[in-house]
C-alpha positions in Angstrom: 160.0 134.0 -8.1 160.3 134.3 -12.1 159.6 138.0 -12.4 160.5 139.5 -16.2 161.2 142.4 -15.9 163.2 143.8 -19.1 162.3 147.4 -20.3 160.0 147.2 -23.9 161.8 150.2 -25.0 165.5 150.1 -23.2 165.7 153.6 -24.5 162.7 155.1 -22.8 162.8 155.8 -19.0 160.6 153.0 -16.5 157.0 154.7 -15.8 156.6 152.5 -12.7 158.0 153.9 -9.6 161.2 151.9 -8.2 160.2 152.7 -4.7 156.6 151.1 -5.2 158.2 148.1 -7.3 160.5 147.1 -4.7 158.2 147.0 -2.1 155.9 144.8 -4.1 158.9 142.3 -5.3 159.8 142.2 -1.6 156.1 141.2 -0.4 153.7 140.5 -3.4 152.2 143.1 -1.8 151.4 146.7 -3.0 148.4 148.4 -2.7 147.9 151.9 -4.4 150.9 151.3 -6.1 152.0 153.0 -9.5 153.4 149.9 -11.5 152.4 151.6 -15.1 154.1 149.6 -18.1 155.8 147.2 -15.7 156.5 143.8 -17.0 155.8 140.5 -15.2 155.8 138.6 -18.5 155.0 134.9 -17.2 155.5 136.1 -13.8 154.3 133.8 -11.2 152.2 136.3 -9.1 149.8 133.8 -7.2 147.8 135.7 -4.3 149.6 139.1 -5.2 148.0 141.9 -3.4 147.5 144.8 -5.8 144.3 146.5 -4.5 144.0 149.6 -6.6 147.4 150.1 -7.9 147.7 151.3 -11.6 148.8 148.7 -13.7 148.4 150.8 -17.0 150.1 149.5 -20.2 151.9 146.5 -17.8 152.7 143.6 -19.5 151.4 140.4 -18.0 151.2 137.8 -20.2 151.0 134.1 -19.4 151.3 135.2 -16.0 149.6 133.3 -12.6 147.9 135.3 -10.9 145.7 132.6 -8.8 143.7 134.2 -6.1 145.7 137.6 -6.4 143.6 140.6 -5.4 143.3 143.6 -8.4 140.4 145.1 -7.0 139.7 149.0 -8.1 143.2 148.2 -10.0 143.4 150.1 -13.1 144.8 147.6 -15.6 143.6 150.0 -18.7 146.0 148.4 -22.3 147.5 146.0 -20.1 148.1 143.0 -22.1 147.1 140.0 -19.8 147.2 137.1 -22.4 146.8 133.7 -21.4 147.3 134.9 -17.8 145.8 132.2 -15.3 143.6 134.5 -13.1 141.7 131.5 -11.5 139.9 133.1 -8.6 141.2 136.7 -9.2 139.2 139.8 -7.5 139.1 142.4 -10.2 136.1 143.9 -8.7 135.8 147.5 -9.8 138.9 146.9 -11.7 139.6 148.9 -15.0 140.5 146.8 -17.9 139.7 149.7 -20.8 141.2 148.2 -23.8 142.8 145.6 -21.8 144.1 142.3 -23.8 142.5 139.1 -21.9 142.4 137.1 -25.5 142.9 132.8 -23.8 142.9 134.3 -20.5 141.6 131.8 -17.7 139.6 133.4 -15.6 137.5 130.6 -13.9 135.9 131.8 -11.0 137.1 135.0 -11.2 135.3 138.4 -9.6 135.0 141.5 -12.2 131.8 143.0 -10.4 131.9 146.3 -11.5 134.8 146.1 -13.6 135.5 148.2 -16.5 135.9 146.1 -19.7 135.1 148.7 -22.5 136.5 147.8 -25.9 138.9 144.9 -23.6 139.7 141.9 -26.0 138.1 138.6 -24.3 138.1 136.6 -27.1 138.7 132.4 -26.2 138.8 133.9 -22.6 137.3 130.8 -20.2 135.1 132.7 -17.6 133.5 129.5 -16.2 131.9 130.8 -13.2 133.0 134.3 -13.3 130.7 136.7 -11.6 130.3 140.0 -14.1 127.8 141.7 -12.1 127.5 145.5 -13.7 130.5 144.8 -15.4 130.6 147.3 -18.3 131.6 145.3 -21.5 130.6 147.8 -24.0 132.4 146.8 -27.4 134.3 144.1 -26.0 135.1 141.3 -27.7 133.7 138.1 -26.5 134.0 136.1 -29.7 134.6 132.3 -28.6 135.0 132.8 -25.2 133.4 130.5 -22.6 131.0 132.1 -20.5 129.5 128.8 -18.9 127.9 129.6 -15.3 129.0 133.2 -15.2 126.2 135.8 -13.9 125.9 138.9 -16.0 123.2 140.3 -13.9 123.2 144.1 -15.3 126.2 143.9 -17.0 126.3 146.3 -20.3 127.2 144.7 -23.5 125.7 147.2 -25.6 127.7 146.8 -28.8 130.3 143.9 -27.5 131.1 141.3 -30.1 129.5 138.2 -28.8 129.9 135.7 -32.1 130.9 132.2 -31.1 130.5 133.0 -27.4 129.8 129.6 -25.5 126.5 130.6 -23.4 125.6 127.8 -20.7 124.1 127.9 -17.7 124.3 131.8 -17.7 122.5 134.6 -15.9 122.2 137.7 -18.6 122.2 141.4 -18.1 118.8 140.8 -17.5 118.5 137.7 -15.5 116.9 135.2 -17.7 119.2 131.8 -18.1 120.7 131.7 -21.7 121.7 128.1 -22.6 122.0 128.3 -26.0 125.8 127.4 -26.2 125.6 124.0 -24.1 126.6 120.7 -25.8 123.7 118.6 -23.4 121.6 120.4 -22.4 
């Protein structure tokens, strides 16, 4: 399955629950589990079923997590860079100070979601669906937000410099295009 699982700190004790990880690595499926600071460090986690477990502080890097279900997950400083999340459901998910820096998430569903001071930056969220997604200070910098929908998101103070608009539905529902190469 190429699960990582090797403790950050050896010398510290697991804050995940054995019981609840077991379960999940026997299944890839595990809601309302308690998985804080697990790693699954390039873990191949396609179509996992993690409906509101707490992911806090887990490590999940480069990790695929195609079509896997994170909704009303809380994911709050888990470092998620580069993870493929193509067609994820994080709705209602919370990502509070989450690292999604490169992370593809085309397609994906954060309606709702949490993303206060979460790092975005070079993030592809072609077609993503941010709905009342609260970005507040988030940074955004470079990522490409082509066909997303925004409609009510908050981005009240989120860093938005190099951000490639296209084809894009804004908190307020006007069309931004200001990013796209033909337009």
């Amino acid at each position: 399955m190429g699960i990582c699982l090797a403790a950050a700190w050896p010398t510290l004790a697991a804050a995940w629950q054995t019981e609840d990880l077991n379960r999940f690595l026997g299944s890839m499926t595990c809601e309302t589990c308690d998985l804080q600071e697990v790693n699954f460090i390039q873990a191949d986690l396609r179509a996992a079923m993690l409906r509101g477990s707490d992911l806090t502080g887990a490590r999940l890097y480069f990790s695929v997590l195609i079509g896997a279900d994170l909704s009303g997950a809380t994911l709050t400083r888990a470092d998620m860079r580069g993870a493929n999340m193509f067609h994820a459901d994080l709705t209602g998910a919370r990502l509070v100070g989450a690292d999604l820096g490169g992370a593809n998430l085309v397609g994906a569903q954060l309606i709702d979601a949490d993303l206060t001071e979460a790092n975005l930056a070079g993030a592809n969220l072609f077609g993503a669906d941010l709905s009342g997604a609260t970005l507040t200070g988030a940074n955004l910098g470079s990522a490409s937000v082509a066909r997303a929908t925004l409609r009510g998101a908050d981005l009240q103070g989120a860093r938005t410099e190099g951000v490639h608009w296209c084809n894009t539905i804004m908190p307020d529902g006007t069309l931004n295009d200001s990013g796209c190469i033909l337009k």
